[in-house]
C-alpha positions in Angstrom: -25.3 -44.6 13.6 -28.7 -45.1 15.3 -31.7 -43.6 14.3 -31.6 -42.1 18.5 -28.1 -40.9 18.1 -29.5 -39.3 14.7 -32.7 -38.0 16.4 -30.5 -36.2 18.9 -27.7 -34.4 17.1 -31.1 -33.1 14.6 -32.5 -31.3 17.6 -29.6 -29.9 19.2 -29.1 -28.5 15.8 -32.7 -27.3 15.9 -32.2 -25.7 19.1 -28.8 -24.0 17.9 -30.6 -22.3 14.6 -33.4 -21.7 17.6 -30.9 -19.9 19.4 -29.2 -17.8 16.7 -33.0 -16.8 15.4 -34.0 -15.6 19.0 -30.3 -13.5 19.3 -31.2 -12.3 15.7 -34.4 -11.6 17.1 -33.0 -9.7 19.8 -31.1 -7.5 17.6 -33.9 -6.8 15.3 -34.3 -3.1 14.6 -37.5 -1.0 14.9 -38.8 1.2 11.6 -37.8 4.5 13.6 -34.4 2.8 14.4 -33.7 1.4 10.9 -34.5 5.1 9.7 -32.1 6.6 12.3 -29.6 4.2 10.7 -30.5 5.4 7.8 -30.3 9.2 8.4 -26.4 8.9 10.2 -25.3 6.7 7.0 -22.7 9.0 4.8 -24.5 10.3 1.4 -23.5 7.8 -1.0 -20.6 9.2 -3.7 -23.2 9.2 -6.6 -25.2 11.5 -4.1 -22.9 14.0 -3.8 -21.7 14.1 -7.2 -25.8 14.8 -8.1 -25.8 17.8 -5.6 -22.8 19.1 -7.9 -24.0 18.6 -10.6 -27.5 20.1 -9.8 -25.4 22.9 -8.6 -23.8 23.4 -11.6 -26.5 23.2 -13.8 -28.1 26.1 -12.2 -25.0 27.9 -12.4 -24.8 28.2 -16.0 -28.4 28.9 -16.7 -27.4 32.2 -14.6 -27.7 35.4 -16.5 -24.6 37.0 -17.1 -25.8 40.0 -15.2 -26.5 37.9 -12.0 -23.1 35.9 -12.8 -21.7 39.2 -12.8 -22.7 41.0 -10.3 -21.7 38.0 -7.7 -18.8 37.2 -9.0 -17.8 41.1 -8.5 -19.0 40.8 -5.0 -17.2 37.6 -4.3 -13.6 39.2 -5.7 -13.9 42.0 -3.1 -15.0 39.5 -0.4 -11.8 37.6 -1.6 -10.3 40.9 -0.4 -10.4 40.3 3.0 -8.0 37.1 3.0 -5.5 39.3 1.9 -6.4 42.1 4.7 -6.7 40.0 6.8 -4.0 38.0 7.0 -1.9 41.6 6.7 -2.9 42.6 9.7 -2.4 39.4 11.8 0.8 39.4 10.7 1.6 42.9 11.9 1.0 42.9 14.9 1.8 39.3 15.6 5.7 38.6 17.2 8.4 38.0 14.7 9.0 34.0 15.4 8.3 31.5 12.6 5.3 29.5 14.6 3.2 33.3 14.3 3.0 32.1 10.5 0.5 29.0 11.5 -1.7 32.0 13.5 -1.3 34.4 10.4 -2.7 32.1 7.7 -5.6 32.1 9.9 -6.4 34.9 8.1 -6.4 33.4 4.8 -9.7 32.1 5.0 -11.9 34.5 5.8 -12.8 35.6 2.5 -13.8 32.2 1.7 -15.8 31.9 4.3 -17.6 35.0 3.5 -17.8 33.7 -0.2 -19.0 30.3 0.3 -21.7 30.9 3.0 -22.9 33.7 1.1 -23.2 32.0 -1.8 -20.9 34.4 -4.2 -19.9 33.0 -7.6 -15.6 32.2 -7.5 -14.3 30.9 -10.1 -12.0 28.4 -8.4 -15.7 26.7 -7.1 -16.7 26.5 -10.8 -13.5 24.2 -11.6 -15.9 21.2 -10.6 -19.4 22.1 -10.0 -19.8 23.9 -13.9 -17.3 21.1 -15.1 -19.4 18.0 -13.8 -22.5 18.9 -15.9 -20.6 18.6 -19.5 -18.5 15.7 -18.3 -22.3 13.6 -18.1 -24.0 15.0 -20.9 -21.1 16.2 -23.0 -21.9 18.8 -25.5 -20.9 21.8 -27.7 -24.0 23.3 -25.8 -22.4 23.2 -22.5 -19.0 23.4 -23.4 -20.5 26.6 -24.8 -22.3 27.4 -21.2 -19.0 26.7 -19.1 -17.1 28.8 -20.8 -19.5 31.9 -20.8 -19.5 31.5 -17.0 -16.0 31.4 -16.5 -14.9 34.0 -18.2 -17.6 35.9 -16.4 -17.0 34.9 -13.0 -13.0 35.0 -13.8 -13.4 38.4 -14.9 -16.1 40.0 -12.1 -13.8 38.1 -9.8 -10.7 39.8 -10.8 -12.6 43.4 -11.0 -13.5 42.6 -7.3 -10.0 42.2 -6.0 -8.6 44.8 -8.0 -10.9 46.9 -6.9 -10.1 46.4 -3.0 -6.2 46.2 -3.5 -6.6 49.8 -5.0 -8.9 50.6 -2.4 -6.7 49.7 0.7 -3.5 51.1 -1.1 -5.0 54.8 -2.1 -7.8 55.3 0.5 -5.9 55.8 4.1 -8.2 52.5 5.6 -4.8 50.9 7.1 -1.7 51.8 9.0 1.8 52.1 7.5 2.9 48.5 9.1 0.0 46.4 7.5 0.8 47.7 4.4 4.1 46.8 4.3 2.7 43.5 5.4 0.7 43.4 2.3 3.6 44.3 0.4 5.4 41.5 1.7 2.9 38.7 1.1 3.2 39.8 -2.8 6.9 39.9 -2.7 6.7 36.8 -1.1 4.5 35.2 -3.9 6.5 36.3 -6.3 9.4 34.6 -5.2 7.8 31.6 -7.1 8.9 30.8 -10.8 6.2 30.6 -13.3 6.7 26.5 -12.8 6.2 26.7 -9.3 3.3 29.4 -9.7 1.4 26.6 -11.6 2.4 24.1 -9.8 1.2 25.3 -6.0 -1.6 26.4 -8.2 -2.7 22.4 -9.1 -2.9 21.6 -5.1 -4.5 24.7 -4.4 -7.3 23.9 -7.5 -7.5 20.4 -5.9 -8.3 21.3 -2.0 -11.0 23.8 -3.5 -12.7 21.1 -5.4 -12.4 18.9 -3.0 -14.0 21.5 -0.5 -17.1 21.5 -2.6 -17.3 18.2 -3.5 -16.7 17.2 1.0 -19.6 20.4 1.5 -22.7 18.6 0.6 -21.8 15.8 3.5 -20.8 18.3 6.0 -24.2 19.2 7.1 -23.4 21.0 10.4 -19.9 20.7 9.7 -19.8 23.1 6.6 -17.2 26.1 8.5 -15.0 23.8 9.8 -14.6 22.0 6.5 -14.1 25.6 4.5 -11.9 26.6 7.1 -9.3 23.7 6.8 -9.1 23.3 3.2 -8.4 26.9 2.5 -6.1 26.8 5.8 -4.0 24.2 4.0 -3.5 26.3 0.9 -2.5 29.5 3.0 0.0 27.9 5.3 1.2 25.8 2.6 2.1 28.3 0.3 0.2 27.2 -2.7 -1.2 29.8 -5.3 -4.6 31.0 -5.5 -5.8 32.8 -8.4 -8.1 35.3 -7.0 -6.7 35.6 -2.8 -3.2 35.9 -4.9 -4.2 38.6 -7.5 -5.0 40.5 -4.4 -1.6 40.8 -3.4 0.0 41.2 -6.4 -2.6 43.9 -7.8 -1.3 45.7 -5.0 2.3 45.8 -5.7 1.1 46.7 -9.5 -1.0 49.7 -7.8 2.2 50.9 -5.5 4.5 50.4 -8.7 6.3 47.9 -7.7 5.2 45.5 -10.4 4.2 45.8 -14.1 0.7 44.8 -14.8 3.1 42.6 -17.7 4.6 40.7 -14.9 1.6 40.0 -13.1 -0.2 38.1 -16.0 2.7 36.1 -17.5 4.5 35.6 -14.1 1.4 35.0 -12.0 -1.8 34.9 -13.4 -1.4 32.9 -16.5 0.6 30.3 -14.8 -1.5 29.9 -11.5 -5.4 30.1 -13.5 -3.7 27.0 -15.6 -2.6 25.2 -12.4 -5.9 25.9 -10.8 -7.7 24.8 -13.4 -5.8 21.4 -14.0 -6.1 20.9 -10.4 -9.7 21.3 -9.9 -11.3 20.0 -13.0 -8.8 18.0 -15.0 -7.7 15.9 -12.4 -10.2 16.1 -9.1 -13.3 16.7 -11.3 -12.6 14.1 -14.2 -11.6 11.6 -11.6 -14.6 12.0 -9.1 -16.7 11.6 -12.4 -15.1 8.5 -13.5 -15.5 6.8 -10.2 -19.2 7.8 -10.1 -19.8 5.7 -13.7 -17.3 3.3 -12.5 -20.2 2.5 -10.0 -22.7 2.8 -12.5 
């Protein structure tokens, strides 16, 4: 080949890589661009598992008295799911697509919960958990469970409380009450096996709630409504929006306060519990040191 021919394929290659630097050039991003990029990027997952965790922390360095006094008010915000959804479904027309409207009113109290930052214990399945699982110790093993048996308990308190309240205190009409009625007959309809296992998918959309939350920014209501949505209109067990509506059949003796624990309670807390910290929790954690 001739030192010409050689000469000339060298600067059309010159003027290629020219070319490609000048469109590279042309793409190049400011500093108030690259931070726009930047700012629209999704939090990375070892992010949001650090906003959990922080959140946790805090959470059991809570005096029991503030612990309990917002986990109280949560249970009777938890109230109004029940209520609620009670009435929708009184006065909406007996046809089986009314159900999709109905559950609607499953999620209030959540919403009331979450954005008023009460203390329920189904939230505590992953953001309490995630601080032991990274520093695991008898010292916060201790911690987690001192807040949730307090937040379990003020929660439970809270719902009891409002299922007494609306059965004894004339506040609704004969027809949402037998709506009420219905939603805890209804419930109970599950065996103790299906009681914990509605109650593992309805521990998993919760924890997976808090864990999307952090990322939602302007989003946060739309992604509380649509988890909790999901558990109402599938059917899966709750332990606090359930002990609502079974409370109130125990209250209008129509249930033993024995058949409540061992039939609902006891079954559902264990399915909630496996589904928001022994599965979604341990999992989220071991993909966050997977990364590290």
């Amino acid at each position: 080949m001739s030192s010409k021919s050689r000469t000339g394929k060298k600067s059309r290659k010159s003027s290629i890589e020219g070319q490609d630097a000048a469109t590279h050039e042309s793409f190049a991003l400011s500093r108030e661009e690259k931070r726009d990029v930047e700012e629209s990027l999704p939090p990375r997952v070892q992010v949001l598992h650090e906003i959990i965790r922080q959140q946790g922390k805090e959470e059991l360095e809570r005096s029991i008295s503030a612990l309990g006094w917002s986990s109280l008010a949560a249970g009777l915000s938890m109230g109004f799911s029940m209520l609620t959804r009670a009435v929708l479904n009184a006065h909406l027309p007996e046809a089986a697509g009314w159900f999709l409207v109905e559950n609607l009113g499953y999620t209030i109290g959540f919403l009331i919960v979450i954005l008023a930052r009460q203390q329920l214990f189904t939230e505590n399945t992953i953001t309490a958990v995630l601080p032991l699982m990274t520093v695991p110790s008898l010292q916060h093993f201790g911690k987690l469970l001192r807040l949730w048996g307090v937040v379990l308990l003020g929660n439970l308190i809270g719902v009891g409380l409002f299922a007494y309240g609306v059965g004894h205190m004339q506040v609704i009409e004969e027809p949402v009450r037998e709506s009420i009625i219905k939603l805890g007959l209804d419930v109970m309809h599950n065996t103790p096996w299906q009681m914990f296992s509605k109650g593992i998918v309805a521990g998993w959309l919760i924890a997976t709630m808090v864990w999307l939350l952090p990322a939602a920014r302007t989003s946060k209501v739309m992604i509380i409504l649509l988890m909790t949505y999901l558990i109402g209109i599938g059917g899966f067990t709750h332990i606090i929006v359930g002990s609502t509506e079974i409370l109130f059949l125990v209250f209008d003796g129509r249930m033993s306060s024995i058949g409540y624990i061992g039939e609902f309670a006891l079954p559902t807390l264990a399915g909630n519990l496996v589904g928001g910290s022994a599965i979604f929790a341990l999992i989220s954690h071991a993909q966050v040191r997977s990364d590290d």
